[in-house]
N, C-alpha and C positions, 0 to 999 in steps of 0.2 A: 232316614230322618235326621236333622242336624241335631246336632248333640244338644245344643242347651235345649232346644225344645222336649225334647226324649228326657232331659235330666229333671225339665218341669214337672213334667210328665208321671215319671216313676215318684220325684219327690211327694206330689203334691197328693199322687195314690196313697201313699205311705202315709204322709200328715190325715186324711180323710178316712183310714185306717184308724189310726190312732184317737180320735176326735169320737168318731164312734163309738170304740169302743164304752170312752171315760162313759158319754150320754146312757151306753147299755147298761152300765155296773155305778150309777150314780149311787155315793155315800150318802146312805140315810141315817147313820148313828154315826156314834163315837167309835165305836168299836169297830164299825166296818170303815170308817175315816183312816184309824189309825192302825189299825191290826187284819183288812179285809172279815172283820167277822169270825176268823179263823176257822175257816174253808176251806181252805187252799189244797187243792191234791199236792202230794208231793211232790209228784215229775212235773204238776204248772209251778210250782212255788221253785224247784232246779231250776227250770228257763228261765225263770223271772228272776234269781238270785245270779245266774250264770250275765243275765241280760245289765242289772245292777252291776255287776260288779265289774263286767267285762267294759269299762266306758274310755271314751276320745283315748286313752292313754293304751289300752292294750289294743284298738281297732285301727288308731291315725298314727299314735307316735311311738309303740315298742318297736315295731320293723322297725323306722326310722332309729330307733336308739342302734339295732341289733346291726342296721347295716352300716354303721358310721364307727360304732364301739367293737363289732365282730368279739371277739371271745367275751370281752369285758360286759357285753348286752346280757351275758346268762345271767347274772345276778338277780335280774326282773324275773325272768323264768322260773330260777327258782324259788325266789323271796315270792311273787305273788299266787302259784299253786301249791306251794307249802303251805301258805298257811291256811289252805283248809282245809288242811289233816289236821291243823291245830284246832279249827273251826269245829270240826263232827266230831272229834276225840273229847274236848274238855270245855266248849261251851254251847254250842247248839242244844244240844238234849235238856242241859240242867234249864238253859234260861228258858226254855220253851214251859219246862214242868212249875217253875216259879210262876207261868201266866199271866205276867201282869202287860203292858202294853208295850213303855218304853225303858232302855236300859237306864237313862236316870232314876226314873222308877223301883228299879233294882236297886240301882246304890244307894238312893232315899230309905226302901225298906229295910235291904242287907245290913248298911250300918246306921239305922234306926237314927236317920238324921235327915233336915231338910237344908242343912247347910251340906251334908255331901250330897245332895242332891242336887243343890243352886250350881256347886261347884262340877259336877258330874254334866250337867248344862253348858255350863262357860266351857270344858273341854270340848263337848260337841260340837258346838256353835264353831271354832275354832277350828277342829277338824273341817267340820264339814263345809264353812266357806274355804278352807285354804283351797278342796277337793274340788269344789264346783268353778273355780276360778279355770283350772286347769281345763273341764268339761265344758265349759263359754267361750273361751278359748278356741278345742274345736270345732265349736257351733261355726262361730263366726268364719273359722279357716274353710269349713267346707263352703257356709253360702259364700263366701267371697269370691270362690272360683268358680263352683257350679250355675248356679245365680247370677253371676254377674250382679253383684250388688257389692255395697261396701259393707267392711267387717260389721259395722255400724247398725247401717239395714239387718244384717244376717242375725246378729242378736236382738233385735225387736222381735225380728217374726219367731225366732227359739222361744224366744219369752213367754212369746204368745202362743204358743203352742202347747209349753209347756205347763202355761195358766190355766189351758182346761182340761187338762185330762189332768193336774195335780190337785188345782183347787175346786172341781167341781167333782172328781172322781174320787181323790184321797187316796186310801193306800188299796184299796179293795179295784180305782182305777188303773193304779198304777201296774197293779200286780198284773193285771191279763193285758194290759196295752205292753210291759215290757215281756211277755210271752210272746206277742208278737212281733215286738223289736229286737228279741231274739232271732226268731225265724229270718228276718231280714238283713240282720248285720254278720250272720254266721255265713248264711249263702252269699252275700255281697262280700265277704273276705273270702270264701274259699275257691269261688269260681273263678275269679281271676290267677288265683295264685296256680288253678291247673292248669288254664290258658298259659300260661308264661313257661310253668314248669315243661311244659308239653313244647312248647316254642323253642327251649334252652337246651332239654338235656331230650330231650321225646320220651319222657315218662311221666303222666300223666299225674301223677301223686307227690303231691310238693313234699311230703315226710321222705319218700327215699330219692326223689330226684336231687335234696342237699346233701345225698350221699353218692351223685352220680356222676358220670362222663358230660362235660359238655358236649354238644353236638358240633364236628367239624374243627376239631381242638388235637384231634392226633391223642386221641387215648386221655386227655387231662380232664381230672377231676376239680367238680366245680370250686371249691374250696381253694384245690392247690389252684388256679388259675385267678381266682380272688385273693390268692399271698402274693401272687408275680404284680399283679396289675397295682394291686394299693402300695408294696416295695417299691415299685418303681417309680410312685410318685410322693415318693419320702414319708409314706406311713407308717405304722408299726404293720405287724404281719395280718390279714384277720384272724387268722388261729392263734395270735398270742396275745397275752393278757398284758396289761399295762397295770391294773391297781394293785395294792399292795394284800396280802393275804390278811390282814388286817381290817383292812376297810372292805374287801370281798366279804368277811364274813361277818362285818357289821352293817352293811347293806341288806342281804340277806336275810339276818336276822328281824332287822325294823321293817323289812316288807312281809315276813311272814307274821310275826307277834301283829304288825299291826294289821294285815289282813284279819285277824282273828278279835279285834278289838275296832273294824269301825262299825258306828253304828248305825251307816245306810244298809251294809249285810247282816246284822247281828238282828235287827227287826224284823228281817224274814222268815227269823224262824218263828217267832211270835205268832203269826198268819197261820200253822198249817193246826189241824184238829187234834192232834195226839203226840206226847212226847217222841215217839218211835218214828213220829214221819220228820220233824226234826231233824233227825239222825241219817234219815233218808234221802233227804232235800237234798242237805251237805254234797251225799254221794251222788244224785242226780247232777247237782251243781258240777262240781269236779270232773264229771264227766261231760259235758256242755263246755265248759270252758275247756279242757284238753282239747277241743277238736280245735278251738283256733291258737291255743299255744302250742300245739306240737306240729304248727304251719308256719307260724310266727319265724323261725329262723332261716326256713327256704324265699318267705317274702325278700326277709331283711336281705339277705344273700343275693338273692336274686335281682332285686334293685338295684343294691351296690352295683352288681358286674354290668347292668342294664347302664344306666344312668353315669358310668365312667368311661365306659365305653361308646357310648353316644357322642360323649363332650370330646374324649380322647381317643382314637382307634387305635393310632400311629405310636412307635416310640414314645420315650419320655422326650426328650431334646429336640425330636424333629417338628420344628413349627410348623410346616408343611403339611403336617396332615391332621393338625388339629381342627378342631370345628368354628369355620368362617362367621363372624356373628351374625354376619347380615344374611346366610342361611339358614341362623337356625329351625330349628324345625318349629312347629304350632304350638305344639307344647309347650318348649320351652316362654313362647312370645306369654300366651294367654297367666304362665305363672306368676313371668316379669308381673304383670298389671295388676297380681295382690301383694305384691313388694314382697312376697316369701322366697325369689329366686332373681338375682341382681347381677349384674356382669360390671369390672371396672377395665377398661383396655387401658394398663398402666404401662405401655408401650408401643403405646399405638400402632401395632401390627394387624387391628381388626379378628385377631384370631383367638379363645376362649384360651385360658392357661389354668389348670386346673391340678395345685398340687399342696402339697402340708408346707405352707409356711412356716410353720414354726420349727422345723426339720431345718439345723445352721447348716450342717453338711448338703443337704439335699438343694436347699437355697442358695449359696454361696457356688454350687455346681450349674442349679436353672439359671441365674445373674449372668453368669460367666457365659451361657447361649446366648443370651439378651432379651431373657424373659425380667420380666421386675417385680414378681410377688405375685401370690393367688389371685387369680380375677376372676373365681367366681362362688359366690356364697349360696350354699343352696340350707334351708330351715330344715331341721327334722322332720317337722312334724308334715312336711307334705309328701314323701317319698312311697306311701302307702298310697296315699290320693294321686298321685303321679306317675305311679307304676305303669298301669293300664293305657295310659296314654302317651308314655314311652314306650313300652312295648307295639304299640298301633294296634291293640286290639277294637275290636267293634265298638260303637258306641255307646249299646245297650248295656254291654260290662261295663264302663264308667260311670252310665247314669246309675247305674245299680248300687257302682260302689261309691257313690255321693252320695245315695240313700242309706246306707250302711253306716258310714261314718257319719251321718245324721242318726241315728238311729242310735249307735251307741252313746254318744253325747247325750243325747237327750236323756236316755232309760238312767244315766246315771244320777243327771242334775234330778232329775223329780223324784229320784228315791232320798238324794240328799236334803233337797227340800221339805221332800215328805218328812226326815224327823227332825229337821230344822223348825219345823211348822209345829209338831209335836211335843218337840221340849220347850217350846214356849208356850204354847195352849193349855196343853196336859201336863206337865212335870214343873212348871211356875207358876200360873194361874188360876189351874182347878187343884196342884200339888200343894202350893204352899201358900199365894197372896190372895185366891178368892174360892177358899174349899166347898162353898156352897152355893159354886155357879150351876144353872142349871148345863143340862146335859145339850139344849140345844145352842143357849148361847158357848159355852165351849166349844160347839161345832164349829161355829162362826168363828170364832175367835180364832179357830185353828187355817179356815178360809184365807181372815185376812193376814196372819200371821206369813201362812205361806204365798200369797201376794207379793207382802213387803219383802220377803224372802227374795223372791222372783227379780227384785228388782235390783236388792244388791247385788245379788248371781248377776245382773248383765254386766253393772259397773264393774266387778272384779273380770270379767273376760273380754271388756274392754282395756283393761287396765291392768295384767295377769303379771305375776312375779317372774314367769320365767316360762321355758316350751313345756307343752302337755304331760309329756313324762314326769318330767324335773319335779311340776308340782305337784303331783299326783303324789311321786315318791314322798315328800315334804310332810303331806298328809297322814299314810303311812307310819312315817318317823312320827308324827304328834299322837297319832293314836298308841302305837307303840308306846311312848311314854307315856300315857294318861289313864286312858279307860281298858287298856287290856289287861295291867297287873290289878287294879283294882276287881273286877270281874272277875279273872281268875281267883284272885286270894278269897274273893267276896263265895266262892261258891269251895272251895278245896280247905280251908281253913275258916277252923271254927275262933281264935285268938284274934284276930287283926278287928282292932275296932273303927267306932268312928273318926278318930283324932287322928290313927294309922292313916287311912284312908284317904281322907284329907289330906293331910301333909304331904304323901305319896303322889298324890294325884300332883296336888299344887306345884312341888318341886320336880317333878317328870316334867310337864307343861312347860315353867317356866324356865328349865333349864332348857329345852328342846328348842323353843320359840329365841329364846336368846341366841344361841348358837348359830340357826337358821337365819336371822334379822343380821346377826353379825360377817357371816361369811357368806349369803347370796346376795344381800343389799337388797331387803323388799322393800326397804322404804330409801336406801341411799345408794352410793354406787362406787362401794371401796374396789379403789384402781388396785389392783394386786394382793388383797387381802384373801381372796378366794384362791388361795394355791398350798399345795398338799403339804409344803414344808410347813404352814402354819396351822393346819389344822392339830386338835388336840389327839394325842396317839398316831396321827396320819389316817384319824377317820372324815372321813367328808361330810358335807352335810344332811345326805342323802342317805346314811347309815349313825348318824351322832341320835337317833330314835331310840336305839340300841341301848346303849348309855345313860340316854334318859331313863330307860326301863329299868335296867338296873340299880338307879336312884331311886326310884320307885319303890321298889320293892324293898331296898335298904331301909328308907328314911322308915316306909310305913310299918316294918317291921321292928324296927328300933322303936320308934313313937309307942307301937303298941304294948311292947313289952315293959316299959314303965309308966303305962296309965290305966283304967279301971278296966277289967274283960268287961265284952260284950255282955247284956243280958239273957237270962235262963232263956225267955224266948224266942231271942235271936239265935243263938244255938240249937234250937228244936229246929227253925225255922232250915241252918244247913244242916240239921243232919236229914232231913225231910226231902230236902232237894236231893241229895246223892242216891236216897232211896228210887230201885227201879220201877217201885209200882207207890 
């Protein structure tokens, strides 16, 4: 069957899936709007958490980082499964036993204030549009290719897909549609990855085929044959690291803290029926996601050597056996036409030249063959979606895996919506400017909220800061400084009050946002401003989250220790929470 009809096919099974679902588990309360009722078995609340969290950025564009970045890519690896051992260790269990719905709601009650709770909102808000930028983003990359439609089309129909199974189903739909968008984006990443691996090295299991012999290589192991191929085209090694141990471990750090502090995953544990499933989720979660991060580095791997090898077989210098444009293969053409993969013959020799320009030695050596600079740009973020179809596997694994990276996109956007829709309905309007709305119109409220939601999510993924990674990481960094030390201090420390808190929060945030606005240019486009000698420490921006936390934690801990302690009740209230029963 031809591909795009096959890809119709599987996608539109999948969207019909999903649609159902929301219709079967329609939100009739508030509570089951906003917290599914808190029902949730543990092992469906893992999938659904694993499905949440796992979105566009660890399904489309971590390969993509890992095969471009090689050693430098571990840093997502371990910034984004770290932190949910920070997650089931020190806030899963407690916020679940507090039982209120949303984590503004926390910081509203914890420090007995609706100014940190407006404020606990604005971080959200913040967070969680930087986050869905990145996830629309996705959306639109997958229909663009699969579909045949423009980025444009591709984010209407997400929109709209995502409009009824978020605002007709709520969190109680969201929760069992991403159980099954689990199911689909885990087997859409893994199956191909053992086709390939199976193709590359003949062992069938991408975790040790990245530890394996290539096939037909005279004994070379795939890694060492990925150091020769990207040396020789003036990269760093893939096995060696380029960032500074600095900024390695301030990356790290603001992807784990902020994993543990955003609040599309922190909601989840709200859902399940008993503090202890909480605790269990976590580990259901953790284990659901390891199956696609401890794959995630044979993709990236394997692409690389896939995808430079295609363009390049021959030598460095031998023009001769580079790849003739006007052969290139289908793949290559069908990517051209979403503009994510561009060819320039700046030598008009007709043949693809594919090498690290920025490399003087490396360049000044190609020049002197009579090549005249890279001419070819390929996105990150397609090298997952690309794979399959470099490699020439069947069709059905493509459409599969267009389904997949639909799939994760979307589970992530409608979790973000879902308390985007939440901290405006429930934690501003029934919290603080209309406490005696009733429970139906708050329903409503929470409907249209997450609509209009819906609709700034497509404008930002038509219009996104930067590739799916990038701003995903971004996100990360703001929660990092905002809502994780708050949380934390809010349930471990009984001292830190409301003025703490506040100031804490406000100064993480706008330090973070600052930094961010200043060195990636999301709203300008500083020519040179974004390079390592200027950053502060030699941290980047994608670890300066880190930083912010630590302001965080200073200001609100200073602030508090020279203004009034918390009240008698708000003390009962933590020590009540750390209680196991």
């Amino acid at each position: 069957m031809e591909l795009q009809t096959l890809t119709y096919i599987v996608v539109g099974a999948s969207f019909l899936l999903y649609i159902g679902i929301a219709f079967w588990t329609k939100a009739s309360s508030t509570g089951e709007f906003y917290v599914a009722g808190k029902g949730v078995h543990p092992v469906a609340n893992g999938m659904a958490t694993a499905a949440d969290w796992m979105s566009a950025a660890s399904f489309i564009s971590m390969a993509g980082l890992i095969a471009f970045l090689g050693y430098d890519g571990s840093v997502y690896l371990m910034g984004w499964t770290g932190g949910y051992v920070l997650l089931a260790l020190l806030l899963a269990p407690y916020l679940r036993k507090f039982g209120k719905f949303t984590v503004p709601e926390f910081i509203g009650d914890r420090y007995y204030s609706d100014a940190a709770r407006v404020v606990a909102v604005i971080c959200l808000i913040v967070i969680s549009f930087t986050y869905v930028a990145g996830q629309m983003r996705g959306v639109g990359i997958v229909f663009s290719r699969f579909l045949a439609v423009d980025i444009t089309t591709g984010l209407f129909v997400g929109m709209a897909i995502v409009f009824f199974y978020a605002v007709l189903g709520g969190m109680k739909g969201i929760t069992y549609t991403q159980v099954a968008q689990y199911c689909v984006l885990i087997f859409a990443y893994t199956v191909p990855a053992i086709f390939i691996s199976l193709q590359v090295t003949g062992n069938p299991v991408p975790q040790i085929a990245f530890g394996s012999e290539v096939l037909m290589s005279d004994g070379v192991a795939l890694l060492a044959k990925l150091d020769q191929i990207v040396t020789d085209l003036g990269f760093a090694a893939y096995t060696s690291g380029t960032k500074t141990t600095i900024d390695v471990f301030f990356i790290t750090l603001a992807l784990m803290v902020g994993t543990a502090g955003l609040p599309h995953v922190l909601v989840r544990f709200f859902t399940v029926p008993k503090v202890r499933d909480a605790r269990m989720s976590a580990g259901w979660a953790l284990l659901f996601i390891a199956i696609l991060y401890t794959t995630a580095p044979a993709v990236g791997a394997l692409a690389r050597l896939n995808l430079t090898e295609t363009i390049q077989p021959g030598p460095v210098f031998d023009a001769d056996a580079n790849l003739v444009y006007e052969e290139r293969p289908d793949w290559f053409r069908t990517w051209e036409d979403t503009g994510l993969l561009s060819f320039e013959d700046k030598n008009g020799d007709g043949r693809i030249q594919y090498y690290n320009d920025a490399n003087p030695e490396f360049a000044a050596a190609a020049n002197a063959a009579g090549w005249r600079g890279n001419e070819l740009t390929v996105d990150r973020d397609i090298i997952v979606l690309a794979n399959p179809e470099i490699a020439a596997l069947p069709n059905w694994v493509i459409a599969l895996v267009a389904a997949g990276g639909i799939a994760a996109a979307l589970s992530t956007a409608a979790g973000l919506l879902m308390v985007i829709s939440a901290a405006i309905s429930h934690d501003l309007l029934k919290g603080v400017f209309m406490p005696s709305i009733s429970e139906r119109d708050e329903l409503t409220a929470g409907r249209v909220s997450a609509a209009v939601a819906i609709v700034l999510a497509g404008y930002l993924g038509y219009n996104p800061p930067g590739f799916v990674a990038e701003v995903v990481a971004l996100a990360f960094g703001l929660a990092a400084a905002s809502l994780f030390p708050a949380i934390l201090m809010g349930i471990l420390s009984i001292r830190v009050n409301k003025e703490g808190a506040i100031a804490g929060m406000l100064s993480g945030l706008l330090f973070t946002v600052g930094y961010i606005i200043y060195f990636k240019g999301v709203f300008i486009d500083p020519i040179g401003v974004n390079t390592a000698e200027n950053w502060l420490f030699g941290i980047s921006p994608e670890g300066i989250g880190g930083v912010g936390m630590v302001i965080n934690f200073a200001v609100a801990i200073g602030v508090s220790a020279v203004t009034a302690e918390p009240p008698e009740s708000v003390k009962t209230l933590v020590r009540a929470i750390r209680v196991p029963r």
